[in-house]
MARFITI-974550 format. One record per residue (C-alpha): residue in one letter; x, y, z. Coordinates in Angstrom, 2 decimals, m for minus. Layout:
REM residues N
{pagu=a X=X Y=Y Z=Z}
...
***
This chain:
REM residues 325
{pagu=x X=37.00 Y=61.58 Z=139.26}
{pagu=x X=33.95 Y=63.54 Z=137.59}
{pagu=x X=34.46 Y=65.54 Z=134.59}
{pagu=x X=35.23 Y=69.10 Z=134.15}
{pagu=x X=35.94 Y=70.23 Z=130.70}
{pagu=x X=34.78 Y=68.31 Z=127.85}
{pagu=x X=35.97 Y=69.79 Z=124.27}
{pagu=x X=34.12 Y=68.32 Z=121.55}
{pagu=x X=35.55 Y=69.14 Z=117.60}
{pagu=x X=36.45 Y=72.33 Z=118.46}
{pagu=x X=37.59 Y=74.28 Z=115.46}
{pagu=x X=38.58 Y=77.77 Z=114.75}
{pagu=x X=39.54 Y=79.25 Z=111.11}
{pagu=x X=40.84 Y=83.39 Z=110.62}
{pagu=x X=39.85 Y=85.25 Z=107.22}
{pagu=x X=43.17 Y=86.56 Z=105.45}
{pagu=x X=43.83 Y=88.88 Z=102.27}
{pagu=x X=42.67 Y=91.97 Z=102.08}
{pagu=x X=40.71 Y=94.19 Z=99.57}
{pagu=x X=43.14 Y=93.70 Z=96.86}
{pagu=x X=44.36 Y=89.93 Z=97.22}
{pagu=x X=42.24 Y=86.93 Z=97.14}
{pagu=x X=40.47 Y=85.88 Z=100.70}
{pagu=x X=42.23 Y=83.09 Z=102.19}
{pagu=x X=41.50 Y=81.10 Z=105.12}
{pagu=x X=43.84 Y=80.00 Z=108.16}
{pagu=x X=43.13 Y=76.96 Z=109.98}
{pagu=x X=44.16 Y=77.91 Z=113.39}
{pagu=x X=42.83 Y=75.09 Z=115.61}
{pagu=x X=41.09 Y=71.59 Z=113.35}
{pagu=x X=38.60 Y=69.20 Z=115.00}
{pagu=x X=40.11 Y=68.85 Z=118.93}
{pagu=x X=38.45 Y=66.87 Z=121.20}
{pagu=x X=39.92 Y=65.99 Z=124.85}
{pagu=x X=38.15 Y=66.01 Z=128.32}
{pagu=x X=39.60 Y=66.35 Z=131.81}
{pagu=x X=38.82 Y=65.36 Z=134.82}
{pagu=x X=38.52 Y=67.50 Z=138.24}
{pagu=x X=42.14 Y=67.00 Z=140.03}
{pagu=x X=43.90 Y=66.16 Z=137.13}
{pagu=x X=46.60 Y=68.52 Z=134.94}
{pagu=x X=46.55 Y=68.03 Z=130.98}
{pagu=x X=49.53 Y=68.94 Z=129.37}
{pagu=x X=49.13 Y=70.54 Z=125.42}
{pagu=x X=52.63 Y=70.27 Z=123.51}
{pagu=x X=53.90 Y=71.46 Z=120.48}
{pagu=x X=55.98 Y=74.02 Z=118.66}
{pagu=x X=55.80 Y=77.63 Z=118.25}
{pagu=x X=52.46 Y=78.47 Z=116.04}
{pagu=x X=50.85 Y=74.74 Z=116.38}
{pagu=x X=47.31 Y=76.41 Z=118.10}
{pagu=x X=48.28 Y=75.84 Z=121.68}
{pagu=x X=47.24 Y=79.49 Z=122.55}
{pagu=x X=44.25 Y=79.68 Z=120.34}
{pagu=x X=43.21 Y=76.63 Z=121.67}
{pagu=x X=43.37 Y=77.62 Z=125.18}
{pagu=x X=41.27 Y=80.70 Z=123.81}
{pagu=x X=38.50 Y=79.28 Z=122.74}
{pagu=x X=38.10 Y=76.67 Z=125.91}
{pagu=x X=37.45 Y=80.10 Z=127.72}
{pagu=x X=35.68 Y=81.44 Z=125.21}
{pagu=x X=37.93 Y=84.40 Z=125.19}
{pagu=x X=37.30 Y=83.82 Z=121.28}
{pagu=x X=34.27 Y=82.69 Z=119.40}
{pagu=x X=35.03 Y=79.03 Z=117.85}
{pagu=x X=34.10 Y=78.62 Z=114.32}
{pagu=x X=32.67 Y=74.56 Z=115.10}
{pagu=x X=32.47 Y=72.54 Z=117.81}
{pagu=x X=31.31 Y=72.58 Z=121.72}
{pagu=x X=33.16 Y=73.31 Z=125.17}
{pagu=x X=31.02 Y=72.18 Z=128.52}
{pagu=x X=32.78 Y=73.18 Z=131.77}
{pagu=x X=30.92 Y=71.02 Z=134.36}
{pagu=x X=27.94 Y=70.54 Z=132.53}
{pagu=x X=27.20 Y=73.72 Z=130.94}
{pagu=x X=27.63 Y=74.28 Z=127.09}
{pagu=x X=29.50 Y=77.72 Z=126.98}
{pagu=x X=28.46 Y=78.87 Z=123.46}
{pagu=x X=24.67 Y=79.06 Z=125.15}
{pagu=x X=25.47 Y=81.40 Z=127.54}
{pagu=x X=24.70 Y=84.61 Z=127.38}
{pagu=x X=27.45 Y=87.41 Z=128.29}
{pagu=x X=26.23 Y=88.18 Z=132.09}
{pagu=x X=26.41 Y=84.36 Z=132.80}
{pagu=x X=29.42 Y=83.55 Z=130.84}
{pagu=x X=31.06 Y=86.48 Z=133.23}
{pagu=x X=30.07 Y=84.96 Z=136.20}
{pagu=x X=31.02 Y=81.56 Z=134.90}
{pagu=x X=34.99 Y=82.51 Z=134.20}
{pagu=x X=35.55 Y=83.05 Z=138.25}
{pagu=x X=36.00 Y=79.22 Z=137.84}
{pagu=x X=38.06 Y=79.58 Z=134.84}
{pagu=x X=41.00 Y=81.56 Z=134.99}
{pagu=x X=44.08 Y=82.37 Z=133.10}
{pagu=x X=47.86 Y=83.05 Z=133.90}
{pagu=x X=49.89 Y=84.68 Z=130.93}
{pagu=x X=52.67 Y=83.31 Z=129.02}
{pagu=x X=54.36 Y=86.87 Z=129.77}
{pagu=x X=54.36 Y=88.10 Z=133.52}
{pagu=x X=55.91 Y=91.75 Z=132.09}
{pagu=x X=52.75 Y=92.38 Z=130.49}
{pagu=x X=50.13 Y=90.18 Z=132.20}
{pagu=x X=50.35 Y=93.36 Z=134.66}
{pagu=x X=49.29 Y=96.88 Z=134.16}
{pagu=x X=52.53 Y=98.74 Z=134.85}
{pagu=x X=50.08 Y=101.22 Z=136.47}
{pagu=x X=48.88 Y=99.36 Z=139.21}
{pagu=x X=50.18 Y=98.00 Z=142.20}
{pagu=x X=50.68 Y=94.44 Z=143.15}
{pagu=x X=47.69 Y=95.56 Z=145.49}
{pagu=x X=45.64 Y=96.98 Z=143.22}
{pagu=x X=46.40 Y=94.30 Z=140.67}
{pagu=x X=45.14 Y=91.63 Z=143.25}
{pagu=x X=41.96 Y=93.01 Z=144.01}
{pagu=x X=40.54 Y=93.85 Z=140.49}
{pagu=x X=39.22 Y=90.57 Z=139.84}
{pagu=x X=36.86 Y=91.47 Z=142.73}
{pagu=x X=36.26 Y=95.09 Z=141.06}
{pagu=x X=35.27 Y=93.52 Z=137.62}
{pagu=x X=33.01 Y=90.66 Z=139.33}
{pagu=x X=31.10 Y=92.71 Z=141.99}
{pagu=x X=32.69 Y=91.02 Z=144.61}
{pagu=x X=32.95 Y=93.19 Z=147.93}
{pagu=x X=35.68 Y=92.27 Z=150.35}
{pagu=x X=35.40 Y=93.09 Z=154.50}
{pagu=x X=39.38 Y=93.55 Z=154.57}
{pagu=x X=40.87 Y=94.20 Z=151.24}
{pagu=x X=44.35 Y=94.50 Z=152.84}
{pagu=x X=43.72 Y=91.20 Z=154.69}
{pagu=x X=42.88 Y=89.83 Z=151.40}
{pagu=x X=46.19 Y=91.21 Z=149.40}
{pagu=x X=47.95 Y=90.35 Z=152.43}
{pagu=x X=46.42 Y=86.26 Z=151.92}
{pagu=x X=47.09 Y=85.87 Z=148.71}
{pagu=x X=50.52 Y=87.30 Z=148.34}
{pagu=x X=51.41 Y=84.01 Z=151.18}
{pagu=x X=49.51 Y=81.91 Z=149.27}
{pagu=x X=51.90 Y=82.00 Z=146.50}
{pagu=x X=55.20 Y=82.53 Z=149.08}
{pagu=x X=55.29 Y=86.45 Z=148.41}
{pagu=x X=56.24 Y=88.83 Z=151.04}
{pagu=x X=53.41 Y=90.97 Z=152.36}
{pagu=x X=55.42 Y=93.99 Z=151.90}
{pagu=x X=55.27 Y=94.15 Z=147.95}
{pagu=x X=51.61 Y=95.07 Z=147.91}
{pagu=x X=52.52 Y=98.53 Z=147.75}
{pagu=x X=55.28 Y=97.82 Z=144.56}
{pagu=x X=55.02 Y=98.04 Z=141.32}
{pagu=x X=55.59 Y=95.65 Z=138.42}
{pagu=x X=58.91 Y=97.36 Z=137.43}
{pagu=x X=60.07 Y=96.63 Z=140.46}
{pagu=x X=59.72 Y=93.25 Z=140.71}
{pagu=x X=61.59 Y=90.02 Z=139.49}
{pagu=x X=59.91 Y=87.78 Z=136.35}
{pagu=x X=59.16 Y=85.32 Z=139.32}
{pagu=x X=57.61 Y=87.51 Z=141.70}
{pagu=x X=55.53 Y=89.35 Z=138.59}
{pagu=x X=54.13 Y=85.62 Z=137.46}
{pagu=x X=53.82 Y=84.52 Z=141.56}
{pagu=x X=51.68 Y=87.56 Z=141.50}
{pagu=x X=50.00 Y=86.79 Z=138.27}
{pagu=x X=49.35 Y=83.49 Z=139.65}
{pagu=x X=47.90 Y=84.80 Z=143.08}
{pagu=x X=45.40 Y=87.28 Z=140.73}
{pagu=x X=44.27 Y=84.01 Z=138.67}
{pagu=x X=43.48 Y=82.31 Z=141.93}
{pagu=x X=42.16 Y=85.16 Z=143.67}
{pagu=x X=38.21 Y=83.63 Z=142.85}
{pagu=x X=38.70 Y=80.31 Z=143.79}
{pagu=x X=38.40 Y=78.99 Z=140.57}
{pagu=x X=38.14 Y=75.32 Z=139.40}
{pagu=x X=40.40 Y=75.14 Z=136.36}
{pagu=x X=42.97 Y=77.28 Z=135.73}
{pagu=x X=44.49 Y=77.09 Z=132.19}
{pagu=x X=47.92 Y=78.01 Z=132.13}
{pagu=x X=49.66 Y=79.77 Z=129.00}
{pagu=x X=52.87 Y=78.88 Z=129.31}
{pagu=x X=53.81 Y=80.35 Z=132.91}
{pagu=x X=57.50 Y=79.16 Z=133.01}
{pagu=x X=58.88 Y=80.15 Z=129.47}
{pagu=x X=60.23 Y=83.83 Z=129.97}
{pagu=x X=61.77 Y=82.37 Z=133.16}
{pagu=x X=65.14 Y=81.64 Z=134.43}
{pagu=x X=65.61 Y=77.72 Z=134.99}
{pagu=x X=65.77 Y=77.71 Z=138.55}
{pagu=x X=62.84 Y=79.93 Z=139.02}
{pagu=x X=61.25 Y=77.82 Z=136.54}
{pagu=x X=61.53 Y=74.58 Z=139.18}
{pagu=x X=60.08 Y=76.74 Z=141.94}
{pagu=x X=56.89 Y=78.01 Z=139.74}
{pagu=x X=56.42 Y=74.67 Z=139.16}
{pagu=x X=56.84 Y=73.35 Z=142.85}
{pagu=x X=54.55 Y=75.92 Z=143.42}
{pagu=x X=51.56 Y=75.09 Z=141.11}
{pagu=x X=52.12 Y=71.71 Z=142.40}
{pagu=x X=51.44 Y=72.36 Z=146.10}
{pagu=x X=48.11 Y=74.87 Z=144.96}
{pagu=x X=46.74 Y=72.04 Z=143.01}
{pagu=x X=46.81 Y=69.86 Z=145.97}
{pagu=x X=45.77 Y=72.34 Z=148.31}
{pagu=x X=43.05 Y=74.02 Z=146.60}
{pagu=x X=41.73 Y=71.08 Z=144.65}
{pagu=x X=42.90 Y=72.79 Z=141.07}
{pagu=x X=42.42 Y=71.39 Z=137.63}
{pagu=x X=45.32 Y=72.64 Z=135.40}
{pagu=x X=45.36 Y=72.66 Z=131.64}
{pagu=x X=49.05 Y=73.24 Z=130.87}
{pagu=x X=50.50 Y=74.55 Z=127.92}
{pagu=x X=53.84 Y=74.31 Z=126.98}
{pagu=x X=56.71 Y=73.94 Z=123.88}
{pagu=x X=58.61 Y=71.83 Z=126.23}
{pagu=x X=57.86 Y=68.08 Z=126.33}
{pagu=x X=60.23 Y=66.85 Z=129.13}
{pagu=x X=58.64 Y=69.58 Z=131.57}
{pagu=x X=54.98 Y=68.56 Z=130.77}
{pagu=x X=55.86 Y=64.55 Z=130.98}
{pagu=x X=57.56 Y=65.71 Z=134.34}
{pagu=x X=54.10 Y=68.03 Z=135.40}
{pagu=x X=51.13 Y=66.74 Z=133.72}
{pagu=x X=49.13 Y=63.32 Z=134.11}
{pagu=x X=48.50 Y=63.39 Z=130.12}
{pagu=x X=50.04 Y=64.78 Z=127.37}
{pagu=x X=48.47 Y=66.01 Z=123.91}
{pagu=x X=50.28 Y=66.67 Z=120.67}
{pagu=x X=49.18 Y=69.23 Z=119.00}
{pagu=x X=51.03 Y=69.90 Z=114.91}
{pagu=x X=49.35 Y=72.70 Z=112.70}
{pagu=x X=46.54 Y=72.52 Z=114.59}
{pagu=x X=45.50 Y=68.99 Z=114.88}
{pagu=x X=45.59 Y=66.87 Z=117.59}
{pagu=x X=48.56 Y=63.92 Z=116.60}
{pagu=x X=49.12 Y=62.13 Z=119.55}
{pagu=x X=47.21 Y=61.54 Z=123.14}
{pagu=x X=48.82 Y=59.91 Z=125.77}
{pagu=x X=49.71 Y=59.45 Z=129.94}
{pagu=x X=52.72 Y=61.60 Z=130.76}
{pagu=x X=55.16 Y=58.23 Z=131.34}
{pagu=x X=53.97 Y=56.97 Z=127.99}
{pagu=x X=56.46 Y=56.17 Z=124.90}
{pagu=x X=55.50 Y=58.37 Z=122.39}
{pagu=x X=53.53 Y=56.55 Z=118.97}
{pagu=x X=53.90 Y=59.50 Z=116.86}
{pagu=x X=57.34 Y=60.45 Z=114.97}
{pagu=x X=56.61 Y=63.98 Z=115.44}
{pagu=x X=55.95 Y=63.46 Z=119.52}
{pagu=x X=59.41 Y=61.64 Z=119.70}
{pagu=x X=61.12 Y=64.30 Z=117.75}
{pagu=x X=59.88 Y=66.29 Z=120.38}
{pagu=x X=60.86 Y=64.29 Z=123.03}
{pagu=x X=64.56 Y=63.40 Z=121.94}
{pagu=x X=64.99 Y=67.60 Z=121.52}
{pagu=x X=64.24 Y=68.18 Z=125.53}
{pagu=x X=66.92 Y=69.04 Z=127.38}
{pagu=x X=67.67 Y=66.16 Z=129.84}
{pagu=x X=70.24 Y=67.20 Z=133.02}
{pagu=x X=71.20 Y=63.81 Z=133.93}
{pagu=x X=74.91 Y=63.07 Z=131.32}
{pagu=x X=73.92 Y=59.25 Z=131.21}
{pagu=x X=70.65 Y=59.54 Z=130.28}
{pagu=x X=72.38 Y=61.85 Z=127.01}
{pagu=x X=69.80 Y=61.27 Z=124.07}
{pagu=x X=70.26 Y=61.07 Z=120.40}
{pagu=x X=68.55 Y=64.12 Z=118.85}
{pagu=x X=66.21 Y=63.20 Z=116.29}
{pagu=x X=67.07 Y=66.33 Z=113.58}
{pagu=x X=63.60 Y=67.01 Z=111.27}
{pagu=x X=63.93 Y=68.57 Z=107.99}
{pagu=x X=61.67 Y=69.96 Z=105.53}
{pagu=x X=59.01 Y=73.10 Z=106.61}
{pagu=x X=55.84 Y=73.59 Z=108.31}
{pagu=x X=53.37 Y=73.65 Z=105.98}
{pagu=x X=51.16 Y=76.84 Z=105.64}
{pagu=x X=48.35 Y=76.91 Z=107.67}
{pagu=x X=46.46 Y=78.66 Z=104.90}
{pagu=x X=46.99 Y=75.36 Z=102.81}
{pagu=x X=46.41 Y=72.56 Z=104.29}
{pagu=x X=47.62 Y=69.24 Z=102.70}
{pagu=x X=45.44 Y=66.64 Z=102.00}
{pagu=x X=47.24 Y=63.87 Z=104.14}
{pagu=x X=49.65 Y=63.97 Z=107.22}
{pagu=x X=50.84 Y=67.59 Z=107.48}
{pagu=x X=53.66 Y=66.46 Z=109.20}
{pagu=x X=54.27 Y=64.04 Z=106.28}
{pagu=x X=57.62 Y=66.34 Z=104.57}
{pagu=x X=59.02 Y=65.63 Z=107.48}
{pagu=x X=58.26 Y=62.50 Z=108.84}
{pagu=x X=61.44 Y=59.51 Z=108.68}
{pagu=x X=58.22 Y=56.62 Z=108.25}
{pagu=x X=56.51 Y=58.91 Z=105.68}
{pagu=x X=54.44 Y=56.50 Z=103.23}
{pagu=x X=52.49 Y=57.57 Z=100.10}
{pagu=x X=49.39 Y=56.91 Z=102.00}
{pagu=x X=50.64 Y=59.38 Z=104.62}
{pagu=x X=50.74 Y=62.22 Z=101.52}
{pagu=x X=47.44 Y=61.58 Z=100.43}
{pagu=x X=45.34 Y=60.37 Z=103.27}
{pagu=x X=45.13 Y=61.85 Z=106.89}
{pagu=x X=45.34 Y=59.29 Z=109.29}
{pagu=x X=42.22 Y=59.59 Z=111.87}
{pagu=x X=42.87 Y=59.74 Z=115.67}
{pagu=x X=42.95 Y=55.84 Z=116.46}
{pagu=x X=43.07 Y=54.28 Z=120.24}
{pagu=x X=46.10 Y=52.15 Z=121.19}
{pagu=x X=45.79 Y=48.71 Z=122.87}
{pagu=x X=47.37 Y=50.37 Z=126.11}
{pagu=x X=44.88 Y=53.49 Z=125.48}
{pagu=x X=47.06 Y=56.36 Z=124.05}
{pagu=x X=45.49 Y=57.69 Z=121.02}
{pagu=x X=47.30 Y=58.60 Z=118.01}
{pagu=x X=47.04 Y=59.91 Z=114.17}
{pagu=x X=49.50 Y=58.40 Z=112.12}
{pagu=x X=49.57 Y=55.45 Z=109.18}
{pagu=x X=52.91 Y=54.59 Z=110.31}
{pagu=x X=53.63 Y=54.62 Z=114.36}
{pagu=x X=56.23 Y=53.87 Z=116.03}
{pagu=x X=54.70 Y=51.29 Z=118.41}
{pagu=x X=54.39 Y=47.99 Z=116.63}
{pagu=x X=51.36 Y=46.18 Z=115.43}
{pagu=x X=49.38 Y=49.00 Z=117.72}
{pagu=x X=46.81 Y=49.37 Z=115.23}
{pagu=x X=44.03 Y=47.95 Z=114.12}
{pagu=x X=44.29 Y=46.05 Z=110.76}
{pagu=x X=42.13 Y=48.87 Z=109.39}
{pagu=x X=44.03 Y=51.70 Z=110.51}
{pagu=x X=47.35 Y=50.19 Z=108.66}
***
């Protein structure tokens, strides 16, 4: 498989204060690299406020990065200019965390499906035929062109969300989140569903989520992301290197009563991400914290079997090089 997306130390950092308090700076996103390959689905995992969104930001340029580079098949993004970069994002599209706002409450599922056309330039024979396409494409009724977002479900608003993202035939479509303001069982068939597009349309996800099991179950690999940093990269069926990826893990809800796991409970708080420890910032609370962990952060080290991760300390044995330890 050829490469897609190649993200090279991408960084981005937000002024704080104000006119009377002392100008801070907030490390949003810190030095991520990954690439992916056309086909495949990249999972990005962490908690609430860890730069999953910002990340996915700046790999479409929605925001400006501060350092680093993002090529989408080839083509550095930062060079282009805005006409370009516009005609560039019909490959890259976006579907919201939120499908209650992702809509304008104003518009029609019809008119809401054909104004990625309207902003590109794109002229349609058939609108109608169009509408009428995608709606089956993501197992919508034709007769909800004509409704209106408050009369739809959360499913049918993100199916529709969905069908607007894919209404250009993109190549990579990042997704923010798409299941987590949704019941569980219309969580499984959003999922089934992006499953059967990717196959059918020859998609390249880049899935973001808080929950581990779900992107282990979705994603061909899996990256940890903790204040900002990349801790951990690794294939979906992996065992996880990092403490803070296994926390993670052993928190995910898992159906099946014998395979009941023992919760791994982390204390301590989230550093600021206006002050940024020197070491590990996951080191207050980490169980295999070491004082090298406080004072040194560990650098993003490949594992015999290929899985990359950042710590001093992980939890596979003797996976490091001797200068790593």
């Amino acid at each position: 498989m050829t490469e897609l997306l190649k993200v090279t130390g991408l960084s981005r950092r937000f002024a704080g204060g104000g006119l009377f308090r002392k100008r801070k700076v907030f490390h949003a996103v810190s030095d991520v690299s990954f690439t992916l390959k056309r086909g495949q689905i990249l999972g990005i995992v962490g908690e609430s406020g860890c730069g999953k969104s910002t990340l996915a930001r700046l790999v479409l340029r929605l925001i400006d990065a501060s350092e680093g580079q993002v090529t989408f098949d080839g083509v550095d993004m930062a060079s282009l200019p805005r006409r370009e970069l516009r005609r560039l994002r019909q490959r890259m599209q976006l579907v919201f965390q939120d499908p209650y706002s992702a809509i304008d409450p104003r518009y029609s599922v019809r008119d809401a499906l054909l104004e990625p056309f309207k902003v590109q330039g794109v002229k349609l024979g058939s609108p109608d035929e169009k509408v009428a396409s995608l709606l089956d494409m993501v197992g919508l009724n034709t007769s909800l062109a004509r409704s209106y977002p408050h009369q739809l479900s959360g499913g049918q608003k993100q199916r529709v969300g969905i069908a607007r993202a894919l209404a250009l035939n993109p190549s990579l479509v990042v997704l923010d989140e798409p299941t987590a303001s949704l019941d569980v069982s219309v969580q499984a068939q959003i999922v089934s569903l992006l499953e059967r597009l990717r196959h059918e349309l020859g998609l390249t996800y880049l899935f973001i989520s808080h929950d581990l099991g779900l992107v282990r179950y979705f994603c061909d690999q899996v990256l940890v992301m903790y204040l900002g940093r990349v801790v951990e990269v690794m294939p979906s069926d992996a065992e996880p290197a990092h403490p803070y990826t296994r926390a993670l893990l052993d928190s995910s809800f898992e159906p099946d009563p014998r395979q009941r796991r023992t919760i791994t409970r982390l204390s301590g708080e989230v550093p600021s991400g206006y002050d940024l420890p020197a070491g590990c910032a996951f080191a207050n609370r980490c169980p295999r914290v070491s004082d090298l962990c406080r004072g040194v952060l560990a650098p993003l080290s490949t594992l015999p079997n290929g899985q990359q991760v950042a710590c001093h300390n992980p939890l596979i044995d003797a996976a490091l090089p001797a200068a790593c330890r």
